[in-house]
C-alpha positions, 0 to 999 in steps of 0.5 A: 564311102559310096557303094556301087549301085549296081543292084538297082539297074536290075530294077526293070530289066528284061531280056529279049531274045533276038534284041539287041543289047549295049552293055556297059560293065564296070571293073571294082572301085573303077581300078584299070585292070585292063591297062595291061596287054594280058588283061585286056587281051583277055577280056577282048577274047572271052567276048567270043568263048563258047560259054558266052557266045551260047547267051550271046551273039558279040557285034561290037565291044571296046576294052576300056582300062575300067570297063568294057562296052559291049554290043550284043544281040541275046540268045537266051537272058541278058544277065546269064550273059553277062554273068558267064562273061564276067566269071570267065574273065576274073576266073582266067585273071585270077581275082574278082575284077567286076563292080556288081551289076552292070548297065543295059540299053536296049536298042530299038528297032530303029536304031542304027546298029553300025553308028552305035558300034562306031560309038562304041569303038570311038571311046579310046579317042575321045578318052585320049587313049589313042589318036587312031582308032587302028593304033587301039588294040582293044576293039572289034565289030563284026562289020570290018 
């Protein structure tokens, strides 16, 4: 059986205050928790809790059945914010819901951040998951 390789991604990770950051986080052996409108309501919604939106500002996320993508700019350190994130989520559902680790791209300077929140809120589409991007309920970015 293959492990997660979570651990690894750490290997080289910083965090800088101000950067902006797309996180991509995994669910447990891939299970689509978030197939479920309570589920995925409540991973969309702990994007903006209190105890995340102290380590980070929420730019853009979709909820996918298996994971989230989730465009940020950090206050404080990058794995805190993920860590409140994941916590509160599989406290408000009830069981462990993450794979360990989780994957960053810090995005350069140059890096247009309204075409990467595009990208980001396109993957139900290109998954199959809707033909609208308006008919998937899982998404926001802050330039709408």
């Amino acid at each position: 059986m293959n492990k997660p390789h979570g651990h690894a991604l750490r290997n080289g990770r910083i965090s800088l205050p101000g950067h902006c950051y797309l996180v991509t986080i995994v669910t447990h052996n891939r299970h689509p928790w978030f197939l479920t409108y309570d589920h995925a309501a409540t991973a969309a919604r702990n994007l903006y809790h209190h105890t995340v939106l102290s380590s980070a500002e929420t730019l853009s996320f979709v909820v996918m059945p298996d994971h989230i993508h989730w465009l940020l700019q950090l206050h404080t350190n990058l794995s805190e914010a993920v860590r409140k994130y994941k916590t509160r989520v599989s406290w408000e559902i009830g069981t462990s819901v993450w794979q360990r680790g989780f994957h960053d791209h810090a995005l350069r300077q140059e890096e247009d951040l309204r075409r990467v929140a595009r990208y980001i809120v396109a993957n139900p589409l290109r998954a199959g998951l809707a033909k609208n991007i308006g008919d998937y309920p899982y998404w926001n970015a802050i330039w709408l």
